[in-house]
C-alpha positions as CSV (number, residue, x, y, z in Angstrom):
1,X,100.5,150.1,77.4
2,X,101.6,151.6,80.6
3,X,104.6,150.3,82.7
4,X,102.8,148.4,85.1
5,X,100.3,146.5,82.3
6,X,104.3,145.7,80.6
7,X,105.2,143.9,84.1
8,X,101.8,142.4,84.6
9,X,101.9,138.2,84.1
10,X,99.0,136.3,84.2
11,X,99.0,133.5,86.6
12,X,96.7,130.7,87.6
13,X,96.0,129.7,91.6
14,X,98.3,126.9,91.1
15,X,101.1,129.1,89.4
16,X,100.2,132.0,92.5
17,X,100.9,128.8,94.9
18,X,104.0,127.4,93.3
19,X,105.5,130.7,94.0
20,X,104.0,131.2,97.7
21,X,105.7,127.5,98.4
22,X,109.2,128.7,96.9
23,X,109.0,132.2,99.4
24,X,108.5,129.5,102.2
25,X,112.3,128.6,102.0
26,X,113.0,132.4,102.3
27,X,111.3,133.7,105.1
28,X,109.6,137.2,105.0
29,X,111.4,139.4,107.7
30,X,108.5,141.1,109.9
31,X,110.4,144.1,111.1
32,X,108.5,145.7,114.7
33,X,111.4,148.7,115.0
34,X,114.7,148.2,116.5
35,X,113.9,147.1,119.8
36,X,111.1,144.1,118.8
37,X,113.3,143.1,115.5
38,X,111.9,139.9,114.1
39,X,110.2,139.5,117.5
40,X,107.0,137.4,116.3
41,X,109.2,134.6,115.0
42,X,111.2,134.1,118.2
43,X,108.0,134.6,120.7
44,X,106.6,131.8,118.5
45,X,109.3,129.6,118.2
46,X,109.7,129.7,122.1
47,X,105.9,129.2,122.5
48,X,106.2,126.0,120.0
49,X,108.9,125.0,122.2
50,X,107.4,125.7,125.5
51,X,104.3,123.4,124.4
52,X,106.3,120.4,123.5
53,X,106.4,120.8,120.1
54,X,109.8,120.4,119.5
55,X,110.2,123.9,117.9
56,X,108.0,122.9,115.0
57,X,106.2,126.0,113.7
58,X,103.7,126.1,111.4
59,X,105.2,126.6,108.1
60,X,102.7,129.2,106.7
61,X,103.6,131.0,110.0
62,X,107.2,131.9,108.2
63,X,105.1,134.2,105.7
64,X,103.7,137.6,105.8
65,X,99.8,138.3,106.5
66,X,99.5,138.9,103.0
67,X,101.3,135.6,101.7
68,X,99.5,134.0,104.0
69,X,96.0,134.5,102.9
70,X,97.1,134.2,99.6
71,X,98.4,131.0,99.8
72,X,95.1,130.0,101.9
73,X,92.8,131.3,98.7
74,X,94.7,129.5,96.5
75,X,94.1,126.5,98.4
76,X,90.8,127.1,98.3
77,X,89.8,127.7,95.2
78,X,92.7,125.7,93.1
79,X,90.8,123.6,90.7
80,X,93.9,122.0,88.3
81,X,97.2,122.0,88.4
82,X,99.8,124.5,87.1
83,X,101.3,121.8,84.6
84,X,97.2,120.8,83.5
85,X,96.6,124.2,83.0
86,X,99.3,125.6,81.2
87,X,98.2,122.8,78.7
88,X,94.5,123.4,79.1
89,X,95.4,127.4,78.2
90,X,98.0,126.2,75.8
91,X,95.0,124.7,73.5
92,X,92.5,127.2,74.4
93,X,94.5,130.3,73.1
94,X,93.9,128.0,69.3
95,X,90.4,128.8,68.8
96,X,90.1,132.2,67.6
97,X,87.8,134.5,69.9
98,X,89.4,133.3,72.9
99,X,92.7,135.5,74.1
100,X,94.9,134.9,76.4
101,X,93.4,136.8,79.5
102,X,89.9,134.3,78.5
103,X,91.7,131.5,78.4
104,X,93.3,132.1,82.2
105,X,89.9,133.1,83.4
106,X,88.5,129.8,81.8
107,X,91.5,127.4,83.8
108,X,90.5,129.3,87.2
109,X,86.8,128.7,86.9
110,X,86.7,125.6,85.1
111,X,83.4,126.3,84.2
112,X,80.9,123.2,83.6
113,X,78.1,124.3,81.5
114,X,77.7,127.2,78.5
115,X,75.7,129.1,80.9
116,X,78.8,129.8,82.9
117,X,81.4,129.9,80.3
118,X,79.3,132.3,78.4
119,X,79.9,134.8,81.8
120,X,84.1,134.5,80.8
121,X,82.8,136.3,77.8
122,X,80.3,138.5,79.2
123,X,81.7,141.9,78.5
124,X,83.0,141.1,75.1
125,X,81.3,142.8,72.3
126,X,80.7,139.4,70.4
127,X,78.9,136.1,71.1
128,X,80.3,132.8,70.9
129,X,78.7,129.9,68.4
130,X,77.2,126.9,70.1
131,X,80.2,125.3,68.5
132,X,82.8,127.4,69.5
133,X,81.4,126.7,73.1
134,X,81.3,123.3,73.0
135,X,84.9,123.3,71.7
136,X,86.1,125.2,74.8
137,X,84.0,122.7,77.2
138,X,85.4,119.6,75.5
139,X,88.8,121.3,76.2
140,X,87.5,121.8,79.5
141,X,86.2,118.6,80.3
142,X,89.5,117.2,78.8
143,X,91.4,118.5,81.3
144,X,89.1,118.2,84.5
145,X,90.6,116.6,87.2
C-alpha cells in the first residue's frame, strides 16, 4: 500500500459537503502577489456594497475555484444524507461480496434496478446471485429518501 492509498478516506457527496460547509467559516486566502494581496475579496465586498447589498457576499464566493465547484457537484448529485448513508454503508459492508469501496459507490449512485447495481460490480471477477442483489436493493430502497 503506498503512502497516498494509507491517507486516502472514502467519502460520500454529503460527507465531501459537510466538509466544504465547515471551510466556509475559514476563508481560503487567494493570494494575487504582494501588491493585489487578497484583492478579489475586497473588490467584491466593495462591489456588494456599492449595489446596495449591504456587504452581503455570496457565501460560496469566500472559497477557492476548486471548493467551489466541488461544493456545486455535490449539490448536484447528493442523493442521501451523510448520517443515511453511513447507515446504508454500515449494513451493506454485512453481505459478503460487497467491500467497502462497493458499498460507497452503491450510497453515491443509489442505483434502482439490478441492471444498474450490477455496473458497481462490473469489473469484479465474480457475479452477484439474484439474491444477493435483491438484498443490496432492499437495503437500497430502505434507505431512499
Amino acid at each position: 500500500m503506498s503512502q497516498n492509498e494509507e491517507n486516502e478516506k472514502l467519502l460520500t457527496h454529503a460527507e465531501v459537503k459537510t466538509i466544504l460547509e465547515k471551510s466556509l467559516e475559514k476563508p481560503d486566502k487567494i493570494y494575487h502577489g504582494p501588491e493585489k494581496d487578497f484583492g478579489e475579496r475586497r473588490f467584491m465586498e466593495e462591489r456588494a456594497e456599492e449595489e446596495g447589498e449591504e456587504g452581503e457576499i455570496d457565501p460560496l464566493s469566500k472559497l477557492s475555484f476548486e471548493k467551489r465547484a466541488a461544493m456545486e457537484h455535490v449539490s448536484t448529485f447528493m442523493r442521501i444524507s451523510a448520517k443515511t448513508a453511513k447507515k446504508m454503508i454500515g449494513e451493506l459492508i454485512k453481505i459478503e461480496r460487497v467491500t467497502e469501496v462497493h458499498a460507497y459507490k452503491i450510497a453515491e449512485l443509489m442505483p434502482r434496478d439490478e441492471t444498474e447495481l450490477r455496473q458497481v460490480f462490473a469489473k469484479d471477477r465474480f457475479t452477484l446471485q439474484p439474491e444477493e442483489l435483491k438484498a443490496i436493493l432492499e437495503i437500497i430502497d430502505a434507505h431512499r429518501e
